[in-house]
RODREN-959815 format. One line per 10 residues: number of its first residue (from 0); their letters; for each residue x, y, z of N, C-alpha, C. Coordinates in Angstrom, 1 decimal. Atoms other than C-alpha are relative to their C-alpha. Layout:
BEGIN
NUM	A	X,Y,Z,X,Y,Z,X,Y,Z; ... .
//
This chain:
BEGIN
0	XXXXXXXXXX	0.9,1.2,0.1,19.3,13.7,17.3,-0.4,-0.4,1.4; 0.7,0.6,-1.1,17.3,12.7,20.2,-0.6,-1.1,-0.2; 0.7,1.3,0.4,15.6,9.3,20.6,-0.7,-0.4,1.5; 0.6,-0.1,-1.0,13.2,8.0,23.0,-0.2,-1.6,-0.8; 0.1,1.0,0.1,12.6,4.3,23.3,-1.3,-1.0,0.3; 1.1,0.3,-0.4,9.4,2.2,23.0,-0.2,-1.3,0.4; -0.1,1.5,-0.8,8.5,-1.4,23.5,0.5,-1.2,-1.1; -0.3,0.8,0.8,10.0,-4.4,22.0,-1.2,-1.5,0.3; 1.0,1.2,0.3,7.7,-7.3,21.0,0.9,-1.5,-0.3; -0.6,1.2,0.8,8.5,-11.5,20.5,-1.1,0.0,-0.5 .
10	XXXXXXXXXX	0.8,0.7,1.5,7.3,-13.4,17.7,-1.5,0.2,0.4; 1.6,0.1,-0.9,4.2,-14.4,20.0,-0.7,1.5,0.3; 0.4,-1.4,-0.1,3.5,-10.9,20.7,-0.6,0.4,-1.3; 0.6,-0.6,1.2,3.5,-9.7,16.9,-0.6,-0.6,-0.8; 0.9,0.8,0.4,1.9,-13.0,15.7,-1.6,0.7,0.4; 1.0,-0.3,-0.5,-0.9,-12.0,17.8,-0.2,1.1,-0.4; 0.2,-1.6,0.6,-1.0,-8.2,16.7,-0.5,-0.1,-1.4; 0.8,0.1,1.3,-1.7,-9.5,13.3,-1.2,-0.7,-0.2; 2.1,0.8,0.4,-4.6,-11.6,14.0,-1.0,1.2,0.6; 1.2,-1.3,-0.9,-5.7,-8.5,16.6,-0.4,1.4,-1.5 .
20	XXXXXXXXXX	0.5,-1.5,0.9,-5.6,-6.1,13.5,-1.0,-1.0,-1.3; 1.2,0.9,0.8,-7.3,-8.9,11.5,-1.0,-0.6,0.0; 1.5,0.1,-0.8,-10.1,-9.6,13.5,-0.6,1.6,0.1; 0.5,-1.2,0.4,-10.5,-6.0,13.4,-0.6,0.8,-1.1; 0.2,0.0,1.7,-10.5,-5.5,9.5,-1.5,-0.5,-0.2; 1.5,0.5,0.4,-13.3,-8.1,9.6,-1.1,0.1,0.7; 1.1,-1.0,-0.8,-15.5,-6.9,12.4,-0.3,1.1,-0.9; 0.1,-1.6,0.3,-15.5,-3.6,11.3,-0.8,-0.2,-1.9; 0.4,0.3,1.5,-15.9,-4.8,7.2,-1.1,-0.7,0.1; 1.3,1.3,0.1,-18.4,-8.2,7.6,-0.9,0.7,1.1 .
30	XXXXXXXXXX	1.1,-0.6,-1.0,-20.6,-6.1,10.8,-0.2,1.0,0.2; -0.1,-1.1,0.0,-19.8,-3.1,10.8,0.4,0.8,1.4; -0.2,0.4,-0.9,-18.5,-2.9,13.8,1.3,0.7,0.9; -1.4,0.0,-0.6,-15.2,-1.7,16.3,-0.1,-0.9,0.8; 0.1,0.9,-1.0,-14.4,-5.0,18.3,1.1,0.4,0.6; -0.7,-0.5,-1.5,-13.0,-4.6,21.5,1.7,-1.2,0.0; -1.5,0.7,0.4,-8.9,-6.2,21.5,-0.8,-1.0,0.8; 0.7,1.2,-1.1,-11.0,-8.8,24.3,1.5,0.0,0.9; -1.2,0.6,-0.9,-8.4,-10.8,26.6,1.4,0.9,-0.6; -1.3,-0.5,0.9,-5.0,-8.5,25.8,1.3,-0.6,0.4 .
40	XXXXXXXXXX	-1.3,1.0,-0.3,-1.6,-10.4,26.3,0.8,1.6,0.8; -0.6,-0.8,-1.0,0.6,-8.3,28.7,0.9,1.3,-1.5; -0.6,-1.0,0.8,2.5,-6.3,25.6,-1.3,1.0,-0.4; 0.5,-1.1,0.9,-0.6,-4.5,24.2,-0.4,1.1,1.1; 0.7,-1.4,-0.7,-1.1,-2.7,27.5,1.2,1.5,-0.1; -0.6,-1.1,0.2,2.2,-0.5,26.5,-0.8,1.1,-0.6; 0.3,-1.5,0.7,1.6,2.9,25.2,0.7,0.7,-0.8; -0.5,-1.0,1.1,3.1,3.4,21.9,-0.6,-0.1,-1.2; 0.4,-0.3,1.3,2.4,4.3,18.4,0.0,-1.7,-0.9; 0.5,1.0,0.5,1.1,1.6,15.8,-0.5,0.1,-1.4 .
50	XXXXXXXXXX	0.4,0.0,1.2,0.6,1.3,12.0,-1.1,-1.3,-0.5; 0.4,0.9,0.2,-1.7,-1.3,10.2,0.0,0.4,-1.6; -0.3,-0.3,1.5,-0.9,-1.8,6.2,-1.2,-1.6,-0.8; 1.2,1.5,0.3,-3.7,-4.3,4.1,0.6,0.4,-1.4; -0.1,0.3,1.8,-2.3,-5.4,0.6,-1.1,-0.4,-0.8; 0.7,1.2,0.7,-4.2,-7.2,-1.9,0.7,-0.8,-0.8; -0.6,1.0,0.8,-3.0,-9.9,-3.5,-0.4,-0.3,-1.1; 0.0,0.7,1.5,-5.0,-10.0,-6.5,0.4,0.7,-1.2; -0.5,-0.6,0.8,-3.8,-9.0,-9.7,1.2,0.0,0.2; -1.3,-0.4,-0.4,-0.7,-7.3,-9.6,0.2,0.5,1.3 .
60	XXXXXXXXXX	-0.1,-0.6,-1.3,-1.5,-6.2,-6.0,0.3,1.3,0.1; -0.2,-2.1,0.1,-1.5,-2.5,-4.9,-0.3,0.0,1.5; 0.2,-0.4,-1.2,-2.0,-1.1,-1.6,-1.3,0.5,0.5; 1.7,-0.4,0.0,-6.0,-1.2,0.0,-0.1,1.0,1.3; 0.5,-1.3,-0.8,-5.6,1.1,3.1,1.9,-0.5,1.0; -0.9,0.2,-0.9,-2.5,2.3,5.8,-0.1,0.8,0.5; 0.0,-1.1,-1.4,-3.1,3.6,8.9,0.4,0.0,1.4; -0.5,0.0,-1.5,-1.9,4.4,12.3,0.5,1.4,0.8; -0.7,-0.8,-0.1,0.6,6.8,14.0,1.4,-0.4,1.1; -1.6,0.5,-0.7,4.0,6.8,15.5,0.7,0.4,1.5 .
70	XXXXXXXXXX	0.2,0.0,-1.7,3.0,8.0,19.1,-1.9,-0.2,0.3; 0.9,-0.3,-0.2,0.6,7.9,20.8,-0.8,-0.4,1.8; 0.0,-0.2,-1.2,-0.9,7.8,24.4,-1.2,-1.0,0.6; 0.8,1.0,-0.5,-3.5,4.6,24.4,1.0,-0.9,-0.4; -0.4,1.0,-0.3,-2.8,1.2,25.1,0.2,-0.6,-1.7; -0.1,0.9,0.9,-1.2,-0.9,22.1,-0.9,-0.2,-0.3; 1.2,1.0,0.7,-4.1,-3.4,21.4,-0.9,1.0,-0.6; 1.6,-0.3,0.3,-6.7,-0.7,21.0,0.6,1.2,-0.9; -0.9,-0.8,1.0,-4.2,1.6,18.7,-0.2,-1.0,-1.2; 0.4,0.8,0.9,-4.2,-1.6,16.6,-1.3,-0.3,-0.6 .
80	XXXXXXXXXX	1.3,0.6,0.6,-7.5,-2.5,16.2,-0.2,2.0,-0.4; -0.3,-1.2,0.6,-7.9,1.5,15.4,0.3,0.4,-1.7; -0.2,0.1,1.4,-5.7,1.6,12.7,-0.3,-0.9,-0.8; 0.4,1.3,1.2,-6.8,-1.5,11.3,-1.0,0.7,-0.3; 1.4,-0.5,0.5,-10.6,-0.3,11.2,0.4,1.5,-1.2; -0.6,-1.6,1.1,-8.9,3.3,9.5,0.5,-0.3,-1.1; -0.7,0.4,1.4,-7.1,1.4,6.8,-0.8,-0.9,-0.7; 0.7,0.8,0.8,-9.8,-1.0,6.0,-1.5,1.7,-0.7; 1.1,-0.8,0.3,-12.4,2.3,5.8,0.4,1.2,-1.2; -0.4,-0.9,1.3,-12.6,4.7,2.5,0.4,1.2,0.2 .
90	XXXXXXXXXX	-1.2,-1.4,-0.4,-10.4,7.6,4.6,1.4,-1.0,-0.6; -1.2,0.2,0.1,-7.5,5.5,4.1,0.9,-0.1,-2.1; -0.1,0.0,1.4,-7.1,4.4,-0.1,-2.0,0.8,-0.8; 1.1,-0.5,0.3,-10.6,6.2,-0.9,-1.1,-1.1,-0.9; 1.5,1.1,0.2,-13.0,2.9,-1.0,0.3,-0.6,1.5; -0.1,0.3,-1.1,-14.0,1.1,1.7,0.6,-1.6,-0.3; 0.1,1.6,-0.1,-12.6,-3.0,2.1,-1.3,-0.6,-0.1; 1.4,0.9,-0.1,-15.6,-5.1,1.0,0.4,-1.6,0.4; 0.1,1.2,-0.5,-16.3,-8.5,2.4,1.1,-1.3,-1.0; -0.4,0.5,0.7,-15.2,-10.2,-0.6,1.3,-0.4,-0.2 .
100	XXXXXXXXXX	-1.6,-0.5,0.6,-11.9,-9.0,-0.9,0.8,-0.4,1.7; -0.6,0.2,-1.5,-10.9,-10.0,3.0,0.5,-1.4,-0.5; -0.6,0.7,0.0,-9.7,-13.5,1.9,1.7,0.2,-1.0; -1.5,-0.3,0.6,-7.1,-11.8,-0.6,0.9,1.3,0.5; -0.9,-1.0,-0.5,-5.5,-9.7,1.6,0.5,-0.1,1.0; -0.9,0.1,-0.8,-2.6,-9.7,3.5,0.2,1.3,1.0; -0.1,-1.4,-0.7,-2.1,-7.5,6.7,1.4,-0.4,0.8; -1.5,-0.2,-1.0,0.7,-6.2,8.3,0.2,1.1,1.0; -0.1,-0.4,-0.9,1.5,-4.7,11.5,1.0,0.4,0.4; -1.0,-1.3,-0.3,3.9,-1.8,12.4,0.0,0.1,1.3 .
110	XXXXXXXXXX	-0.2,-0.4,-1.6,4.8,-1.5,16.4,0.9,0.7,-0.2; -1.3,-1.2,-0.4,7.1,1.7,17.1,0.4,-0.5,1.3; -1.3,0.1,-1.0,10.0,0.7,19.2,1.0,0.9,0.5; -1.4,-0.9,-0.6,12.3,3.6,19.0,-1.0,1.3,-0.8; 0.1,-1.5,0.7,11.6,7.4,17.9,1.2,0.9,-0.2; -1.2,-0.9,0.4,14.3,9.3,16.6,-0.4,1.6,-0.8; 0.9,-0.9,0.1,13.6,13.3,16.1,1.9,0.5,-0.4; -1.4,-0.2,0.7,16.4,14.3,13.6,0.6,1.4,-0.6; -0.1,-1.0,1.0,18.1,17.4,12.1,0.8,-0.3,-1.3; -0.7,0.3,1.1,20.0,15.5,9.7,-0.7,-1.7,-0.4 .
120	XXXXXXXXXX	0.9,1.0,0.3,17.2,12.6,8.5,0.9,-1.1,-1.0; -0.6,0.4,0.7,19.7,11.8,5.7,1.0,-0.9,0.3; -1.2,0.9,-0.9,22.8,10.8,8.1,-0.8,-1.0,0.9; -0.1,1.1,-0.8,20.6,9.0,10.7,-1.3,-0.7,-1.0; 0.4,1.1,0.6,18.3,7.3,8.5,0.3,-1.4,-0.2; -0.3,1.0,0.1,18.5,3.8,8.0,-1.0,-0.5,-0.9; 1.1,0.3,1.1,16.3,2.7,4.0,-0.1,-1.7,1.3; 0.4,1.4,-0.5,14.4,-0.6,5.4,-0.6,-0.2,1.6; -0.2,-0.3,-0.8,14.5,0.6,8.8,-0.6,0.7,0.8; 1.2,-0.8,-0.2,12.6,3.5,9.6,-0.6,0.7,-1.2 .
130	XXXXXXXXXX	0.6,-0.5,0.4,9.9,4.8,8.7,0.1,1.5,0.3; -0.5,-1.2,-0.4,9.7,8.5,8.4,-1.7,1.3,0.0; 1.5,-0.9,-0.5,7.0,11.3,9.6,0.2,1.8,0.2; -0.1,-1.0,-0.3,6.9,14.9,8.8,-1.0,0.8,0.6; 1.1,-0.8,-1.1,4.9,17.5,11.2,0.3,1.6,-0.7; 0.0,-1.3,0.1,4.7,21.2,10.4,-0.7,0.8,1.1; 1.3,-0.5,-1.0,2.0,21.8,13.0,-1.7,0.0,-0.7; 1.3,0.3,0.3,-0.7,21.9,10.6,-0.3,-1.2,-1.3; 0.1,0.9,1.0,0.2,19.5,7.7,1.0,-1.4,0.4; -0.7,1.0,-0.6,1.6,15.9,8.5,-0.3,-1.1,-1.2 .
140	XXXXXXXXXX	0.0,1.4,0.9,2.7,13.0,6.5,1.1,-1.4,0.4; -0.6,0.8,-0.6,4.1,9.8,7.2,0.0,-1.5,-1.3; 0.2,1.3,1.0,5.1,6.5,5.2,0.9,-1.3,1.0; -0.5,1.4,-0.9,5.8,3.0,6.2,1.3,-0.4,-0.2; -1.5,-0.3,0.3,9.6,2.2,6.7,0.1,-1.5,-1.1; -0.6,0.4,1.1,9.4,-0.8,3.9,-0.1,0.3,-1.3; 0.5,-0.7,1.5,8.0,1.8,1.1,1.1,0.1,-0.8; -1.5,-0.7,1.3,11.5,3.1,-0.3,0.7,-1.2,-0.1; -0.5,1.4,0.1,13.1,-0.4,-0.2,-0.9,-0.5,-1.4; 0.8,0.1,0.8,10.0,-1.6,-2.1,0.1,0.8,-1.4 .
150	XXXXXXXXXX	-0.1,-0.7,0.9,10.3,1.2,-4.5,1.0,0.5,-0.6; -1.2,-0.3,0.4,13.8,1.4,-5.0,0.2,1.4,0.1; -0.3,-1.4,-0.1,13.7,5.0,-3.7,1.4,0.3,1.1; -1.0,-0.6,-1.2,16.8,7.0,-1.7,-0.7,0.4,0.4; 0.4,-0.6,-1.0,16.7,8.3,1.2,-0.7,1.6,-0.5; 0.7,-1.4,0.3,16.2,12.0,-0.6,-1.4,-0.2,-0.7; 1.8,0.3,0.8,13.3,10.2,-2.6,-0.9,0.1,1.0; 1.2,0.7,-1.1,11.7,9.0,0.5,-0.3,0.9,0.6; -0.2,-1.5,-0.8,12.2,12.3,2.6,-1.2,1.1,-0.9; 1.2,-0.6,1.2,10.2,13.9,-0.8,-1.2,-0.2,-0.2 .
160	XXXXXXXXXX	1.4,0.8,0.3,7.6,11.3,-1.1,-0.7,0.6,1.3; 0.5,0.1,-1.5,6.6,11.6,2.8,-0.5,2.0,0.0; 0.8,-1.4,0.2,6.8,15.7,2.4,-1.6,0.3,-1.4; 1.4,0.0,1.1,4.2,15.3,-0.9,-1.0,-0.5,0.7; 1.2,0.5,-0.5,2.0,13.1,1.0,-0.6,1.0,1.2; 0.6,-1.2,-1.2,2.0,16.0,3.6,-0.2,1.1,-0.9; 0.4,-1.1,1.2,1.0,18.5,0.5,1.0,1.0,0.4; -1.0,-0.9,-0.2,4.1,20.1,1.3,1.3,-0.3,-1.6; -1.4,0.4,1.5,7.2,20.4,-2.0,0.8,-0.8,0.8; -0.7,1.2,-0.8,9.3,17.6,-1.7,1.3,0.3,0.8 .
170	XXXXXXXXXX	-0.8,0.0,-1.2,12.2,19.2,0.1,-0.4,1.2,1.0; 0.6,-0.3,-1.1,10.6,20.6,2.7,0.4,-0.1,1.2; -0.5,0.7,-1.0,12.1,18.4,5.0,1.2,0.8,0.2; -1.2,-1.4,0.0,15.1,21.1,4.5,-0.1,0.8,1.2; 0.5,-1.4,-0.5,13.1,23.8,6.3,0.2,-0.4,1.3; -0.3,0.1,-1.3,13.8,24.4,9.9,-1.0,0.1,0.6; 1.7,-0.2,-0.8,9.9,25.0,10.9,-0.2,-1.5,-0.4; 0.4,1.3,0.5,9.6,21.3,9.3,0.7,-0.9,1.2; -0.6,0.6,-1.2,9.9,18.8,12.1,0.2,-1.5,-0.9; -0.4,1.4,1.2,11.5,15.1,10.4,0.2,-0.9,1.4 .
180	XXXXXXXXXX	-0.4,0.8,-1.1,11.0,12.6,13.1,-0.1,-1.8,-0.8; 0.1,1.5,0.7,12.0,8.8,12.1,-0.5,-1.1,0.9; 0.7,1.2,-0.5,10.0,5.6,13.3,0.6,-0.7,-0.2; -0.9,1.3,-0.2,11.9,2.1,14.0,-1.6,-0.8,0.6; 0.7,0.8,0.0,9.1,-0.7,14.0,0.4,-1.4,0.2; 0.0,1.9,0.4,9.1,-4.4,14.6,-1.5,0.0,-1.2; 1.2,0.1,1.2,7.0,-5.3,11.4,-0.3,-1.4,-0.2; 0.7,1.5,0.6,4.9,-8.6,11.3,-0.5,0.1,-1.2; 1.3,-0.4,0.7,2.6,-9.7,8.8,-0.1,-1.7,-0.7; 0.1,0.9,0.2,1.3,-12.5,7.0,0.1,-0.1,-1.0 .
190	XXXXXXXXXX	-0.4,0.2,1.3,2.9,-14.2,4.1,-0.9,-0.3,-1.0; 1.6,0.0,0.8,-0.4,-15.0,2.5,-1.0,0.2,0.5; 1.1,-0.6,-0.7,-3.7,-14.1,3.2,-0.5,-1.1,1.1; 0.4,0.7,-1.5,-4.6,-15.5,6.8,0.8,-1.5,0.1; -1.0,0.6,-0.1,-1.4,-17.4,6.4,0.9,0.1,1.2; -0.9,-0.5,-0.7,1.8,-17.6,8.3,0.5,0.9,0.2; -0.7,-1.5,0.0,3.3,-15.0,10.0,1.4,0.2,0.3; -1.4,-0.1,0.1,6.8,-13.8,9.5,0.3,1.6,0.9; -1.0,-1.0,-0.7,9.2,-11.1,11.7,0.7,1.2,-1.4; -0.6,-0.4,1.1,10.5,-8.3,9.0,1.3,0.3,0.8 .
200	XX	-1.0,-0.8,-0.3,14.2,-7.5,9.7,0.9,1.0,-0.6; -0.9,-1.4,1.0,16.1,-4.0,8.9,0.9,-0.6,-1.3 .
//
């Protein structure tokens, strides 16, 4: 197990990450648009990986787009606004965010703090905790670390699900060409749509 260590965020920091990925959602949806992060608060000039997850609230709620990645080599702010525009656009759940639908949806914001690159995913895992990202070199899948919590999946569920979404069989993650690297996030988001925002902890 190896681990490499990324940046830690306060409240103020990941408050702000959620309005930066939520001004981005609506640029990009209401103008069509990529807006620039503007003024950036001294954390988004790090350089690590970044998710953005858009629920909906109405109905029974379901998942409208989640995107990001779990390294990566630009500045915070402009990783977020990124994934936000990729989860609001019809690559991410296959429609795009319409205007409409931006008052009932809640976003949430994934910052990678730690990277852990595992041969045993099962032992260092932690459900709630990390998120998890398989690599082959040509097929790659990745899920958000409060999916299997959510879904009452184990760890071998989750390890399964994350190889399927990489069109790989679910234990895959077995195979020794299969690389299993786990995500650790601070995770904002906002309790209702363009509501308060809360800290998620493991």
């Amino acid at each position: 197990m190896s681990q490499a260590k990324g940046v830690q965020l306060t409240y103020d920091d990941g408050a702000r990450a959620v309005e930066l990925a939520r001004e981005a959602v609506e640029g990009f949806v209401v103008n069509g648009r990529r807006e620039q992060p503007g003024s950036m608060i001294d954390a988004f000039y790090n350089r690590t990986g970044a998710f953005v997850r858009l629920e909906s609230t109405r109905g029974r709620g379901s998942l409208r787009g989640c995107a990001g990645g779990y390294e990566s080599d630009d500045q915070l702010g402009h990783v977020i606004v990124d994934a936000a525009i990729e989860a609001a656009s019809e690559d991410s759940c296959g429609s795009e965010v319409t205007p409409t639908e931006l008052s009932s949806l809640t976003v949430s914001v994934c910052c990678v703090c730690n990277l852990v690159l595992t041969d045993d995913p099962v032992a260092d895992m932690e459900l709630g905790t990390h998120g998890v990202a398989i690599d082959t070199g040509s097929e790659r899948g990745w899920l958000y670390p409060t999916v299997p919590v959510e879904h009452g999946w184990s760890k071998k569920e989750y390890l399964g699900r994350v190889c399927r979404k990489a069109g790989l069989p679910p234990m895959a993650w077995q195979q020794e060409d299969v690389m299993v690297t786990l995500f650790e996030g601070q995770i904002f988001r906002e309790r209702d749509p363009e509501g308060s925002i809360e800290e998620l902890t493991g």
